[in-house]
N, C-alpha and C positions, 0 to 999 in steps of 0.2 A: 429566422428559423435555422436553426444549425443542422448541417447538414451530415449522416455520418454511411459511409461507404465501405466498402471494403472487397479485396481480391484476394480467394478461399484456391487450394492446391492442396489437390493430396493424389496419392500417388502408390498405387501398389503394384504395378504387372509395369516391370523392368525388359527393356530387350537385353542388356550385357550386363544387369545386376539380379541377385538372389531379388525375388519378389518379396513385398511384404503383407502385413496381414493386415492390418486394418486402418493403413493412411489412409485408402479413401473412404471409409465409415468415419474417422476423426473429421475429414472435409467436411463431408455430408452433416453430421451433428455440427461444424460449427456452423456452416450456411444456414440451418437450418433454427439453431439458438439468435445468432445476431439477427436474421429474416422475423420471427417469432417471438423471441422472447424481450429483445431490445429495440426492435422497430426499425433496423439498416433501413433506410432507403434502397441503395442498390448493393449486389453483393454476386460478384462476376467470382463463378464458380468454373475453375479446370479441376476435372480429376476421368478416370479410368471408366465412365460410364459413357463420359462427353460423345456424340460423335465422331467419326471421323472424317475427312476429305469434306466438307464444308466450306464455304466460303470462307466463313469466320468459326472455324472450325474451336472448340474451346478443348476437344484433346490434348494434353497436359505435353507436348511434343513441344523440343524449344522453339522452334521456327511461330507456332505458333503464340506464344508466350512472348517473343520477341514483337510479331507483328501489334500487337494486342498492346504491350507497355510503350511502343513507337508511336502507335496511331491514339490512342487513350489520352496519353500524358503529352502528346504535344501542343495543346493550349492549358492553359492553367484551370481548371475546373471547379477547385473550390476555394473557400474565404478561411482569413485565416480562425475563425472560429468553429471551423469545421473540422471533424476526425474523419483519419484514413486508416481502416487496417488491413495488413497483410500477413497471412494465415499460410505454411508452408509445414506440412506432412508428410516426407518421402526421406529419400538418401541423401545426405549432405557430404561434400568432401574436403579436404585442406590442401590445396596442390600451389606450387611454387607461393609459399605466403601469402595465398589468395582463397577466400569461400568461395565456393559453389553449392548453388543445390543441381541437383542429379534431374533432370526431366526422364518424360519413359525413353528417349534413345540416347540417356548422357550414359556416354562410352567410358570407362576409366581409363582405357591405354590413350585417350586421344580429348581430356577434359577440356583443354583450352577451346576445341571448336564445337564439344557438342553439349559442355553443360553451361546452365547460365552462370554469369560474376554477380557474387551480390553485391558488389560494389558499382554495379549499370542499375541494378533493382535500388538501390541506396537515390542514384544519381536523377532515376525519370520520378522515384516517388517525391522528391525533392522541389519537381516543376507542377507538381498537384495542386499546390498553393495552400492545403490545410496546415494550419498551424499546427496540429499534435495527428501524428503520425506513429502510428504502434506496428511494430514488428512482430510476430511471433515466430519462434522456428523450432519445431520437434527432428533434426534433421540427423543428431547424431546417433547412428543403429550400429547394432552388434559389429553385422558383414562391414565397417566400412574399416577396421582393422585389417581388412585381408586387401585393402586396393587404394587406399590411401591417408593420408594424416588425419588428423581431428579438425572438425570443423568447428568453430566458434571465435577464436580469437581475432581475426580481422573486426569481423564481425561488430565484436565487441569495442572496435578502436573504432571503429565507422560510427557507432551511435554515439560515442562519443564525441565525435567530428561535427556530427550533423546535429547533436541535439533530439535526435529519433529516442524510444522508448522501445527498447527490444526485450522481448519476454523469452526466456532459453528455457528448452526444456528438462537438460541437467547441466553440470557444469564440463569442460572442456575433455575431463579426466575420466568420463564415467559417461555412459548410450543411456539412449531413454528402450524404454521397454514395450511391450505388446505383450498384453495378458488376455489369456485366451476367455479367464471366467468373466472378465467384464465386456468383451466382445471389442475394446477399443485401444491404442495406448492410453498406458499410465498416465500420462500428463497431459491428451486432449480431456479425457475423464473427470482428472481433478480439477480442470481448467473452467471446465462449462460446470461443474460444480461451485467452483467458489464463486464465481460471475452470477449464477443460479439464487435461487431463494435460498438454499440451504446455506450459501456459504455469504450471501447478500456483501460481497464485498465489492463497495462503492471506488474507494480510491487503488491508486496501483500499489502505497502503502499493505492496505489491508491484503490487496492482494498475496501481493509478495508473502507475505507470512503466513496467508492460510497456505501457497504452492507450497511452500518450504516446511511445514508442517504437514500436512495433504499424502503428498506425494512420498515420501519417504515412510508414512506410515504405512501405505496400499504396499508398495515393493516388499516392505518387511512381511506384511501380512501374506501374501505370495510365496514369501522362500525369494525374491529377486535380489541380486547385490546393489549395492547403494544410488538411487539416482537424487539429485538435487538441483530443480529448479532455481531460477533466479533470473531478479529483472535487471538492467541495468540501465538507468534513467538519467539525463544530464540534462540542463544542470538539476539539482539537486530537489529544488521547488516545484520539480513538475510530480513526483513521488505524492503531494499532492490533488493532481486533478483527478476530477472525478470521472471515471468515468459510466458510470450508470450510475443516471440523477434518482430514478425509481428506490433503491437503497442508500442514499445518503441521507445522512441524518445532519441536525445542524450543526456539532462539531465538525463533521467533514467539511461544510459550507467554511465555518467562523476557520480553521487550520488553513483552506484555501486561500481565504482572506489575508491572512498572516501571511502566505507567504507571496502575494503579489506584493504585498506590503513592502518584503525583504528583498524583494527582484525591484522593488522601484529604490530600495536604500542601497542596493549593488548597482546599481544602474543601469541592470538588464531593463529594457525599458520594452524592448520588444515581447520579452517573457512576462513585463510584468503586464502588458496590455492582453497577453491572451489568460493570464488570469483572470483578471478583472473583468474582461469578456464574459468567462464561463461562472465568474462570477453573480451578474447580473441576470447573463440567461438561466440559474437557478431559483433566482428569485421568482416567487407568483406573483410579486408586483416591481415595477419597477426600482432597483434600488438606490437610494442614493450615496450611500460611500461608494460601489462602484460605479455609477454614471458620472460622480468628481472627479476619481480615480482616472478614470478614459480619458476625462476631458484634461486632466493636471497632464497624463501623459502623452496625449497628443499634440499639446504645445511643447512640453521638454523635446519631444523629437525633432519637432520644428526647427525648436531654438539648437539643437544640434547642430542639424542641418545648416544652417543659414548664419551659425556661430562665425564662419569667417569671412560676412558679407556686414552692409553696414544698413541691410534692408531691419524697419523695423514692423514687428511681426504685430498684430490684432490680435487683440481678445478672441477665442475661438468661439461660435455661437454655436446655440446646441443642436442637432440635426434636427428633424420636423418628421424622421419616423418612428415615433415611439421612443426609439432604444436613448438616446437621449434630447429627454425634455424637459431639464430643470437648467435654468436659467442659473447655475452654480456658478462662484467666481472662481477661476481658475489661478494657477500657485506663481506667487512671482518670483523666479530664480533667479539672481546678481553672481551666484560664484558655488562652486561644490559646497564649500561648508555650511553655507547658507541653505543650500538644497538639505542636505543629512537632518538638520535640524528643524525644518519643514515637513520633512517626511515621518522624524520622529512623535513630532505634535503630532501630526494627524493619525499615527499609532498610535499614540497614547488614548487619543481623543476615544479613535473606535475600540479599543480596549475595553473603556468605561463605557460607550455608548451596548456593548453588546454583552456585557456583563463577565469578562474572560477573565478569569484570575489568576495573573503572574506573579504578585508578591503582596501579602497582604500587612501593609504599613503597620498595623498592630502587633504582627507576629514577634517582632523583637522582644519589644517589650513584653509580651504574654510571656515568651518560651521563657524569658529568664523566671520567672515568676514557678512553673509546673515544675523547674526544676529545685527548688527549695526541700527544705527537707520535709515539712509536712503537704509537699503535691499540691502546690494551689487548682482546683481543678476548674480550668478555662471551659468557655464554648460562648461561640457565637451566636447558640442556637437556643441559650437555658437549657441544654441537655444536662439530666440528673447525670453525672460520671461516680457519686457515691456508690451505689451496691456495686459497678465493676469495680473498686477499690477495696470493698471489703472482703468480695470473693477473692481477688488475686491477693489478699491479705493472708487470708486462710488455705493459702493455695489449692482452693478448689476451682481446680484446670476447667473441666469439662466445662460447669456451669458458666466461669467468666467468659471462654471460647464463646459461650450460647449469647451471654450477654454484649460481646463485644459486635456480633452479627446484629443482634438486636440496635445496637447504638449506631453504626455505619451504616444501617436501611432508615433509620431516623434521622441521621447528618445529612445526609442524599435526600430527604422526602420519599422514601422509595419502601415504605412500610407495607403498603397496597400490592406493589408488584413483589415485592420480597426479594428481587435480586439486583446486581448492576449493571448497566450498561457503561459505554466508553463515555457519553456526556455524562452523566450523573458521577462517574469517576472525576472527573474533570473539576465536578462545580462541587468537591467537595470539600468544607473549611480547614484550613490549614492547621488553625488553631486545635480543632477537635480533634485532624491526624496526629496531630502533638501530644494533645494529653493522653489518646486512647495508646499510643506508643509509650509513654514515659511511663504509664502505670503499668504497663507491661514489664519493661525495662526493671523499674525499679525490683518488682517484688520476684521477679524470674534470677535475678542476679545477674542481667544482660543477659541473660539463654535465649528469650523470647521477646518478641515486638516486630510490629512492621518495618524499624528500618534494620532488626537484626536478617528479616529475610531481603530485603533489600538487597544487602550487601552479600549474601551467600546470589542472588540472582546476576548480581552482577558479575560476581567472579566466576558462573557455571556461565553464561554469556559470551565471555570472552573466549571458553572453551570452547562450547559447541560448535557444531556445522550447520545444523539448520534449527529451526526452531520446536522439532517433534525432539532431536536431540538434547537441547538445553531443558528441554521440560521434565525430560527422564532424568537428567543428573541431577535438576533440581530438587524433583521428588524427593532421589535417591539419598542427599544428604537430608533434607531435613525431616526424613523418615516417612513420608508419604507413602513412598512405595520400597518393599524390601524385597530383595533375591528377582527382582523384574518382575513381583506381581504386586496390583494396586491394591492397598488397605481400603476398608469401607471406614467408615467416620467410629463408627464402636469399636473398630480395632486400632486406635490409635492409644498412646502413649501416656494415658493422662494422671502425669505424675511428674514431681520436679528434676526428674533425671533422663527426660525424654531426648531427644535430639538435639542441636541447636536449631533452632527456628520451626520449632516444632508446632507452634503457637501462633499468633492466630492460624486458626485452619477455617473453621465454620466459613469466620466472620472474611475470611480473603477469596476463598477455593468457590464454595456453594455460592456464596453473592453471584460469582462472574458465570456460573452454569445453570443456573434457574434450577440449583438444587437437584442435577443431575450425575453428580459425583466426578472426581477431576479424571478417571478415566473414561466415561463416555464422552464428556466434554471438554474434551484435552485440550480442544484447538483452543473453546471458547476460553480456557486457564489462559493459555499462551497469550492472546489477544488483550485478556483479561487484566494480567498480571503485569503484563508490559505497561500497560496503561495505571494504573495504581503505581509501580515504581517509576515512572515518568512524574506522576505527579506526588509522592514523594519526594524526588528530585526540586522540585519546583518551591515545595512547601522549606527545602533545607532542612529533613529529617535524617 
């Protein structure tokens, strides 16, 4: 049973700092979501209500914070399939190329001896023994321009170091904010929102893109200057774990899969075993590519290990608790090369075994085909693609728009629900992305099609700063939105001289928001649209 813990700090009534308004309500809301909403087991709360002069006093004072991460962390407490998070709401500072956060008596004329180094907080949460350890840190406020540097960047080189996943509230250049109308900062708000039902984001992927969208939306809305969230995760494959299993769906599972796959072809073996962990512990039954998985790489560590001894190592048999009980034969490795192309079979194998479609052997040959001169028109599926041909013939925009939604909720199976989600993006046929684009292509004169938005998303991408921003430029070119107000779907352009990638709208926009319009459901765009030019990418559009 995976175990998930967590040490909550927040922090408002300073003795030698401006006080603040609402770190210790951010505390309280997160104790109070991870306790509630996610099921913490234990979740050791300091902030400004705690007691004081107690034994084991939990008043946010460093002496006690000190005694508490010395006597806590000094036996190893959990496994490595268990999360540890650490939640910090108050004043942060940057003094001699060192973080700190600010406790209530962290003095600035005198930081070395009275606030904590998050490089000691780095150090004890490191002997916890949980494999995935998350940081959070809302620490950079207005006041800390008047008493010391910016805090983040060590910071930032430590998660790096250690392989921690640290969550930042803006970026190094810009404070997070406290806003009075919603009673909390900005960034605890949109934080226990996207974690929440509303924003149900499972992996730190997802995450990451609703903060960075979220957040900069609320400030603008405010009148506040720019804050911008971000995670920053190492190595690269953990960007995938989940973490609230209650919101993941089973692309988040099959993407997890993938990339313990790539952490055993890098020969992160340690990362790839905590994938394949959390793996397993997703499954309702036990599963067996990751119970092979554990077992293939509990022997590769072995055989590391004992690589310069001339002991020879046993078949590993499967434990007798549940977690693994199939009797699998484990991978036999003679030399690296040998291993790459072991690890790539049994890619390929659960590839096909779980239905994921990275390139569909047919497509070659089809694509050349749709592009002929009389459009041979493909589909995997016996989709009719004649009347969108005759419409975009006649260039009646609106109606092929209508029809092109039509065809992309019937490629997906997704007629019933009438929108998309990220798996249903995912599992949709290459070929059909093909045709429903080239017959765009063709009769637009190149103005229009999926992969002409594509490539305008690509290049506002490379621009923007967060992803509320790329979505506004995006709009902005391909005429969504004019003078920064949103078009409704009847005031759009429908005539051969509209914008470039004016086209599809229905059939791209509405899908991804269940028909709620791309400015209520911006985020759902953003999320939305990433995911379709992903797989775009994939199909070679």
């Amino acid at each position: 049973m995976t175990k998930n813990w967590a040490l909550v700090i927040g922090i408002n009534q300073y003795e030698f700092l401006e006080p603040l308004k609402y770190a210790k309500q951010d505390a309280q809301l997160m104790q109070n979501f991870l306790c509630n909403e996610i099921g913490f087991e234990q979740v050791f709360l300091f902030c400004d209500r705690s007691p004081k002069g107690l034994e084991a006093s939990t008043h946010p004072y460093r002496n006690n914070l000190l005694q508490f991460l010395q006597g806590f962390f000094e036996q190893t407490c959990l496994e490595p399939g268990d999360n540890f998070w650490f939640f910090f709401s108050g004043h942060g500072i940057g003094h001699a190329n060192q973080d700190y956060i600010m406790l209530c008596d962290g003095n600035p004329q005198d930081v070395e001896n009275t606030a904590l180094p998050v490089n000691y907080i780095f150090e004890k949460l490191r002997s916890c023994g949980a494999g995935n350890i998350i940081l959070i840190f809302d620490a950079c406020r207005d006041q800390n321009k008047t008493f010391g540097g910016k805090f983040g960047r060590q910071t930032q080189q430590l998660a790096h170091q250690n392989g921690f996943i640290n969550i930042f509230a803006c970026s190094c250049d810009e404070y997070s904010y406290e806003i009075d109308a919603l009673q909390q900062g900005v960034f605890t708000y949109a934080l226990v929102e996207g974690l929440g039902n509303q924003g149900q984001c499972a992996t730190l992927e997802r995450l990451n893109q609703y903060l960075r969208f979220r957040v900069p939306q609320l400030v603008h809305q405010y009148k506040y200057p720019r804050q911008t969230p971000h995670i920053v995760v190492e190595p690269k494959a953990k960007s995938h774990l989940i973490l609230l299993p209650k919101h993941a769906t089973l692309d988040d599972i099959s993407q997890l899969k993938i990339s313990a796959f790539q952490a055993e072809a890098d020969k992160n073996l340690e990362l790839a075993e905590q994938l394949w962990m959390q793996a397993n512990i997703m499954a309702s039954t036990p599963d067996i590519d990751a119970i092979a998985a554990m077992q293939r790489v509990a022997q590769l560590r072995a055989e590391f290990l004992y690589s310069q001894t001339n002991i020879v190592l046993p078949t590993p048999s499967p434990e007798e608790n549940g977690r693994l009980s199939l009797p699998l034969p484990t991978l036999e490795v003679t030399n690296t090369n040998n291993y790459h192309k072991e690890v790539n079979k049994t890619t390929e194998k659960f590839l096909k075994r779980n239905n994921i479609s990275v390139f569909n052997p047919d497509f070659k040959n089809n694509k050349s085909n749709i592009q002929d001169k009389n459009l041979n028109l493909c589909s995997t599926l016996e989709i009719n693609y004649q009347p969108l041909k005759d419409l975009l013939a006649a260039s009646k925009w609106k109606q092929a728009d209508r029809e092109t939604l039509t065809l992309l909720l019937k490629a997906a199976d997704r007629e019933k629900e009438g929108w998309l989600n990220i798996q249903s993006i995912n599992q949709l046929p290459c070929i059909d992305l093909c045709t429903i684009d080239q017959l765009w292509l063709k009769y637009s004169n190149e103005r229009f099609g999926l992969s002409v938005q594509k490539g305008i998303w690509e290049s506002v991408s490379a621009q923007g700063d967060n992803n509320y921003e790329i979505w506004c430029k995006f709009c902005d070119y391909v005429g969504w939105r004019v003078n920064n107000n949103w078009l409704f779907y009847s005031d759009l352009t429908f005539t051969s001289d509209a914008p470039q990638g004016h086209f599809p709208a229905a059939g791209v926009i509405h899908l991804l928001t269940q028909w709620r319009g791309w400015a209520i459901g911006s985020f759902s765009c953003v999320v939305g649209f990433s995911a379709l030019a992903s797989k775009m990418e994939t199909c070679n559009l």
